[in-house]
NUTISE-513030 format. One record per atom (N, C-alpha, C): x, y, z. Coordinates in steps of 0.02 Angstrom, whole numbers, plus 50000, padded with zeros to 5 digits. Layout:
XYZ;...
***
This chain:
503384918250109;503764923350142;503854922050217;503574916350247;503544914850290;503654907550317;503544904650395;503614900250405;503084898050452;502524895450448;501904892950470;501764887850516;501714889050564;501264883650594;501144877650556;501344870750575;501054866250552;500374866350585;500114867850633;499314866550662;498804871250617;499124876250558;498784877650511;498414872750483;498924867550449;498744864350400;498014861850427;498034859250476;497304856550506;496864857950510;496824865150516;496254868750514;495944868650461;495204868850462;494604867050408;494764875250380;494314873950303;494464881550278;493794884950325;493284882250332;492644885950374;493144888050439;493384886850467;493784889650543;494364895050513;494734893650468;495024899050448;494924905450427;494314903150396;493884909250346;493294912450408;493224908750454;492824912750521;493534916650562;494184914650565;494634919350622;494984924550554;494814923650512;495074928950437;494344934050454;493854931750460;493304937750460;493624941250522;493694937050600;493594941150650;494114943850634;494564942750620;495474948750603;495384954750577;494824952550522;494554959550478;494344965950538;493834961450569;493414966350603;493914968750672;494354964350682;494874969050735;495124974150698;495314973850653;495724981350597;495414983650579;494694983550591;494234990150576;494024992950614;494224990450697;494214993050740;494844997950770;495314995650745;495964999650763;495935006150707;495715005250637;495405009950605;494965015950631;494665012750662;494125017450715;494315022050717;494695016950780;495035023550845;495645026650816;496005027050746;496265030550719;496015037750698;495345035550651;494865038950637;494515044050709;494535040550767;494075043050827;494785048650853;495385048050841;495745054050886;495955057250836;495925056550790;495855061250721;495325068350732;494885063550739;494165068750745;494285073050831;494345070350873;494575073050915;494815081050946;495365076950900;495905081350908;496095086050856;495585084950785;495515088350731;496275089250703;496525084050706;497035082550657;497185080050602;497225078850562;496955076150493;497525073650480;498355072850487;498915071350513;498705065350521;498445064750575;498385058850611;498235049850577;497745053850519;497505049150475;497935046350433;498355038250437;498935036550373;498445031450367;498195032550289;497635027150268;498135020450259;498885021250239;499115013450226;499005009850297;498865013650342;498955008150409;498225001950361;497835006650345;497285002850339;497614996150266;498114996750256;498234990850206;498934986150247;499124991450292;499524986850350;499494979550382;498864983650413;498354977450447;498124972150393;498064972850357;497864968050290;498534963050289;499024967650282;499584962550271;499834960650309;499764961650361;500134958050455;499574955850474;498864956550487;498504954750513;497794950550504;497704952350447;497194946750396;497424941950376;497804943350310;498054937050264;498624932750323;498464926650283;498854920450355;499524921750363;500084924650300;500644925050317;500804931550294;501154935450335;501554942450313;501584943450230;501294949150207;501334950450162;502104954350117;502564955450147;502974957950143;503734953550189;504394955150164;504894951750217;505174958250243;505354957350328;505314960650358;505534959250449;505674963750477;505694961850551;505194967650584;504794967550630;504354971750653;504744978950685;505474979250705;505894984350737;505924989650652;506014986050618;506514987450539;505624989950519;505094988250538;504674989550490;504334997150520;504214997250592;504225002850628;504565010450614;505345006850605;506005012350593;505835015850522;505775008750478;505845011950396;504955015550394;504625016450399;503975019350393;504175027350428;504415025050468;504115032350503;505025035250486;505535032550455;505845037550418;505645040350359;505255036650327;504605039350276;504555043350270;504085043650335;503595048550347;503825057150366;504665055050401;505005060150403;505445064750342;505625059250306;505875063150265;505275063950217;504715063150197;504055066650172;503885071350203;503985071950262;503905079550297;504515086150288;505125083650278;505655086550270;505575089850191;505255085850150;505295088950082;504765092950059;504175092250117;503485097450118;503845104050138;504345104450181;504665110050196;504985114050164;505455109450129;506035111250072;505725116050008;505975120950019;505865125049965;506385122749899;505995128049842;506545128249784;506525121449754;505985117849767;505975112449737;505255110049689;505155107849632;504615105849603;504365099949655;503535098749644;503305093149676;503455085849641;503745086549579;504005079949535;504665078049558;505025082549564;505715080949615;505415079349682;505215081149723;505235080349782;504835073549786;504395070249740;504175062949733;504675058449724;505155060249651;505735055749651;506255055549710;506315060249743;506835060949793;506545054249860;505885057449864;505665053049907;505675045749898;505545043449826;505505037949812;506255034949792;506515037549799;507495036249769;507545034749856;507305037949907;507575037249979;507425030650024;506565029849959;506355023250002;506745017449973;507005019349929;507045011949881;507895010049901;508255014549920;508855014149932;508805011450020;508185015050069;508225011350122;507935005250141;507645003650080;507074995550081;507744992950077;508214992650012;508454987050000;509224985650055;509284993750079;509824993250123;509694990150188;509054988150212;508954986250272;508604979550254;508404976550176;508424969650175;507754970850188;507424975050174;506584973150184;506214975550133;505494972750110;505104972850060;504484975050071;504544980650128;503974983150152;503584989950092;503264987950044;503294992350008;502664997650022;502424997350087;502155004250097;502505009650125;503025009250133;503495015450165;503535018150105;503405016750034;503225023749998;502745027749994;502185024750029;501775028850042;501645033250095;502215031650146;502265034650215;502565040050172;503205041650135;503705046650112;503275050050069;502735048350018;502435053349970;501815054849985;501655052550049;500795053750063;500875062550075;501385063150131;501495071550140;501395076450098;501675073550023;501795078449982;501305079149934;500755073949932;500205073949921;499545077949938;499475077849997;499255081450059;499395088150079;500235090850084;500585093650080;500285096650152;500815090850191;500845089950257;501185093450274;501265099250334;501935103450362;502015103650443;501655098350458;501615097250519;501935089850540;502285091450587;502525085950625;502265082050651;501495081450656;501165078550688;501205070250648;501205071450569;501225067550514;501565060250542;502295063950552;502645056950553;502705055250644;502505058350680;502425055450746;501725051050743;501335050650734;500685048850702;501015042450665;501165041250632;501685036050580;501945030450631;502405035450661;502595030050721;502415027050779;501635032150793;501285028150853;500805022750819;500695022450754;500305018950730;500525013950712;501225013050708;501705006350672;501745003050735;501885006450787;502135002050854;501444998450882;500805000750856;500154998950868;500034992850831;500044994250753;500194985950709;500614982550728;500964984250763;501714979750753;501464975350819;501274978650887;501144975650934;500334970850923;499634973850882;499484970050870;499514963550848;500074963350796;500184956650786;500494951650829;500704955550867;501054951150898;500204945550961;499914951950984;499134949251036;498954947450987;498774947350925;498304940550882;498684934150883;499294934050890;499594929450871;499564925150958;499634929351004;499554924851084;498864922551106;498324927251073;497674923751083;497344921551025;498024916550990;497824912750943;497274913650878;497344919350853;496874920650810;497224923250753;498034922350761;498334921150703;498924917550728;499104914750667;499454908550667;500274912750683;500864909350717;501654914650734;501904913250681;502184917050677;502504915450588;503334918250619;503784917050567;504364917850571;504694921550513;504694929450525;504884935550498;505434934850481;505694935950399;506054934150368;506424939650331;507004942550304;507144948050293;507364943950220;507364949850162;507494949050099;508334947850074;508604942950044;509264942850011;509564951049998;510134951349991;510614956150001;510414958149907;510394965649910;510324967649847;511014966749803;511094963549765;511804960949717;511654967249651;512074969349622;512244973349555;511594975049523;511474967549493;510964964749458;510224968549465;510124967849530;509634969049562;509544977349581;510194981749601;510164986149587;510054991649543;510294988049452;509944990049384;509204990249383;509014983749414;508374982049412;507974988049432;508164990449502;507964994549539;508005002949499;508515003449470;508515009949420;508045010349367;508015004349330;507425002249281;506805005649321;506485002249380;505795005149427;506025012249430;506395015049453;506615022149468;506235024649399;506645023049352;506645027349261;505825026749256;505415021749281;504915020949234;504395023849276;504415025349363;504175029149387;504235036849364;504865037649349;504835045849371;504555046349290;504595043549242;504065045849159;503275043649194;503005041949242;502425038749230;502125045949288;502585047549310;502435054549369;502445059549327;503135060749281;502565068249234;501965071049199;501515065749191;500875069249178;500425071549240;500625067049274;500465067449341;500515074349375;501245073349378;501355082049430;501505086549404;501765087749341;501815093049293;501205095149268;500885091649263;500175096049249;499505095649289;499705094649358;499165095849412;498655091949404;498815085849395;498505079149413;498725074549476;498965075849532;499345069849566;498875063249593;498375065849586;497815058249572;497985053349537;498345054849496;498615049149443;499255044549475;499435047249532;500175043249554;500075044149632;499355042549642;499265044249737;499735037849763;499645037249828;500125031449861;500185026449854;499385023549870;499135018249839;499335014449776;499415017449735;499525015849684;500245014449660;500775019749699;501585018449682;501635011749718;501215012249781;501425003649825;501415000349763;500694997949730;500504993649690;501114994849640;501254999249605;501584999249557;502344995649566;502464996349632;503114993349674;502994985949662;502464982849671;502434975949698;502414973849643;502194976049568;502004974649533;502694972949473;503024977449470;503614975749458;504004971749482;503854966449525;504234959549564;503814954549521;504264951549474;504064946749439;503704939149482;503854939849554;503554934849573;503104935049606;502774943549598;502004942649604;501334938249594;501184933549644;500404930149606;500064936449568;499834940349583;499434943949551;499524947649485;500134945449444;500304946049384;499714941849343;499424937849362;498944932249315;498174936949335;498454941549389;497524943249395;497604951849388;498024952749337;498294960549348;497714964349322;497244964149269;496624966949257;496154967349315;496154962249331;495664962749397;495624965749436;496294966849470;496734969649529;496464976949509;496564979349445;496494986849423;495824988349405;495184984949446;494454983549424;494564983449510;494754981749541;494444979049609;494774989149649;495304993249626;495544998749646;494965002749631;494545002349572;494045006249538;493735006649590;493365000549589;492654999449619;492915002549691;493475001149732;493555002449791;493735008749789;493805014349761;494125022749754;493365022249742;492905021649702;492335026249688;491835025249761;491745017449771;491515018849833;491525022349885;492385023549908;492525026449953;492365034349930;492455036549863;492215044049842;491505047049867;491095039949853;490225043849851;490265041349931;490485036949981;490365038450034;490485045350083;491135046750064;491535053250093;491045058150045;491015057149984;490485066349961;489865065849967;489755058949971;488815058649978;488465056350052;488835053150088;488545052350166;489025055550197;489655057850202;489695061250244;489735070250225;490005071050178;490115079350150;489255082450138;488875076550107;488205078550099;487705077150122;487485072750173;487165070250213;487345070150296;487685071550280;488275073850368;488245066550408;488055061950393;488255054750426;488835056450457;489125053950531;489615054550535;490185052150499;490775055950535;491465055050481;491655047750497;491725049150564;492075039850591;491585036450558;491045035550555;490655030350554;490735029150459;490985032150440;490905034150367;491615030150328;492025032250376;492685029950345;492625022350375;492385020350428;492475014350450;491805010650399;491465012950363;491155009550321;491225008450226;491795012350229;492435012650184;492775008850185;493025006250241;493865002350230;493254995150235;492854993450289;492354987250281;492184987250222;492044990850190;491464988250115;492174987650059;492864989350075;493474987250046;493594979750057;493504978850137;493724972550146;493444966550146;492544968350112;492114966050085;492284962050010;492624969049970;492774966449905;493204963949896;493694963249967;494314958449960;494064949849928;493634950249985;493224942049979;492784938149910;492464947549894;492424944949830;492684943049783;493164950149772;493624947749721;494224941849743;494064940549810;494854935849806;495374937949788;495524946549818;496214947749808;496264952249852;496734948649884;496864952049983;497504958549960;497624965149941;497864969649880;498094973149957;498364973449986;498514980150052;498254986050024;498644988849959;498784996549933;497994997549928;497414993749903;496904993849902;496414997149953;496614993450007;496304995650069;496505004150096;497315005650069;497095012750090;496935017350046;496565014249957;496165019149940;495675019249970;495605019649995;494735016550037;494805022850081;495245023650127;495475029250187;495675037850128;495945035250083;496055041250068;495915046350045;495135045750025;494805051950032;494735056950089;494795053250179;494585057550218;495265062550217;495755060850162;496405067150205;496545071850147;496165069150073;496165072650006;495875077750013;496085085949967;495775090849967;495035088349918;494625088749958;493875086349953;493555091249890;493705098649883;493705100749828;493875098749753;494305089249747;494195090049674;494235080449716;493585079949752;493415073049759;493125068749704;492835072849648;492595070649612;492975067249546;493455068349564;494255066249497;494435062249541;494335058849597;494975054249643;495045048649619;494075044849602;494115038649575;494435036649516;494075044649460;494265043849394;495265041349393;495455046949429;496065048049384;496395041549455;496235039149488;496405032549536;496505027749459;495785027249453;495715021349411;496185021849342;496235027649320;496865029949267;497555025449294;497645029849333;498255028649360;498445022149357;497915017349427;498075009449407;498215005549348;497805007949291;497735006549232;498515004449195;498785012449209;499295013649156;499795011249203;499965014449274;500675010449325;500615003049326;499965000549337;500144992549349;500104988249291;499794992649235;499744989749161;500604989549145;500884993849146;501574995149107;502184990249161;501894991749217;502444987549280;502324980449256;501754975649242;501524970149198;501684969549160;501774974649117;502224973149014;502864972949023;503224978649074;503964976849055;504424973949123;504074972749157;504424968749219;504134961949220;503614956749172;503174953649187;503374949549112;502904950749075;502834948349006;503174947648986;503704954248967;504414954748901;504974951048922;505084950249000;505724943949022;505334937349023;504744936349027;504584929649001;504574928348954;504504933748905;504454931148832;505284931148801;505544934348841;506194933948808;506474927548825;506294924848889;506744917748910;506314913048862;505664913548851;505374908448836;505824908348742;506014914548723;506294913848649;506864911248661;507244912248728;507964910648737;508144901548718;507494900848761;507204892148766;507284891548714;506904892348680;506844890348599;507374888548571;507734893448570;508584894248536;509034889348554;508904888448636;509394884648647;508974876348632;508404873348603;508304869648601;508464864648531;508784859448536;508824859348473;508244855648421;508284858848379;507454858248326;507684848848287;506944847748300;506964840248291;506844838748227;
***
């Protein structure tokens, strides 16, 4: 997705894998102080856990996780975040519409502006999740994008990440627009158990990202798609018993609590060997969940992953390989 430094190549993996740790620990520091004027200022607004899978993808892994220009990635987030605030407002509307609406808005402005930033669906449905009515939401959105955005740019001058050359996505053709209705259709059936019957744990943010990426057939992580939905578990329950058991029940502090959340996420990145963005802000998103049904976040998280990135795998993944691979066949002639 990118264009690299040849003085990469030179680098030993021990030197890479030491300025990949320190990157970590800068974005768990900008985490912090997210977390620190949150508390503050007792805004809870304030808190957009995808920043915490942001930084993962601009600022950990060696090349941009997404195609994109840093102006376009700023703009499209925090229109997100606005029109997720606009539909917390909007009366006369079910919360299952106002998900598809949101998600019909991102998907029409990803592909219209040529970018593949697929957490701006989580900027647009985190609100309605939350059920944000404050403006603070998406100003918050936008001081935090211009914060990643400029980070990357100081890792990249004091050399502790490599400059890369930001690349915007091919022009959406016909083809590609079906494609895009297909994701639409199979989201909004995978959201009615979800929001029609007062589960929205089952389709939190996290998870539509994933479900987004997952439906791009040229996902690596199609070969590790079980895993991926084992590594969300482990990282939602952690982050559950930290937020209900050191901080809700032991009163540990909050900052210190969430910042030992998104670390012990970006812990299991290493283990599992799968650098996941959407991952990292289950990790954050207990501190903004009504804490009253904390105890379903992991369960119905881990549901969720199960069935969105299981089904985004069977019919965006498998069934067009298996169909070309029969096509092959046909057209081969039998010896």
């Amino acid at each position: 997705m990118s264009t690299r430094s040849q003085s990469d190549s030179r680098k030993t993996p021990d030197v890479e894998r030491r300025r990949r740790y320190l990157r970590y620990a800068v974005a768990v520091f900008y985490l912090f102080l997210m977390l620190l004027v949150a508390e503050l200022t007792g805004e809870r607004e304030i808190i957009f856990p995808e920043t915490a899978a942001l930084v993962v993808g601009l600022w950990v892994v060696s090349s941009p996780a997404w195609k994109m220009s840093r102006v376009r990635l700023v703009l499209l987030l925090t229109a997100g975040a606005l029109v997720g605030y606009l539909l917390v407002i909007a009366p006369g509307m079910s919360l299952w519409m106002k998900y598809l609406l949101s998600f019909a808005f991102c998907t029409v402005a990803l592909n219209l502006a040529r970018c593949t930033v697929w957490p701006m669906y989580s900027a647009g449905i985190l609100p309605l999740l939350i059920h944000s009515d404050s403006i603070v939401y998406p100003l918050s959105v936008f001081v935090l994008l211009v914060g990643v955005a400029a980070g990357e740019l100081v890792l990249e001058r004091v050399g502790l990440h490599e400059r890369v050359h930001l690349e915007l996505a091919q022009k959406t053709d016909a083809a590609s627009w079906r494609m895009w209705l297909g994701r639409f259709a199979l989201f909004s059936l995978l959201a009615v158990p979800a929001l029609l019957c007062g589960q929205p744990f089952l389709v939190v943010p996290p998870i539509i990202v994933a479900y987004v990426g997952f439906t791009m057939r040229e996902n690596p992580l199609h070969e590790h798609w079980i895993k991926t939905v084992v590594l969300f578990a482990v990282v939602s329950t952690c982050a559950a018993l930290i937020r209900g058991v050191l901080d809700l029940g032991l009163g540990v502090n909050t900052i210190l609590c969430g910042c030992l959340s998104i670390a012990l996420a970006y812990a299991l990145f290493e283990v599992f060997d799968i650098r996941l963005p959407p991952v990292g802000a289950a990790a954050l998103l207990p501190w903004v969940i009504d804490t009253s049904r904390l105890v379903l976040y992991p369960i119905e998280l881990s549901m969720g992953a199960l069935v969105s990135i299981g089904l985004a795998h069977l019919f965006f993944f498998v069934l067009p390989r298996r169909r070309e691979q029969e096509a092959d066949q046909e057209r081969t002639p039998a010896e």
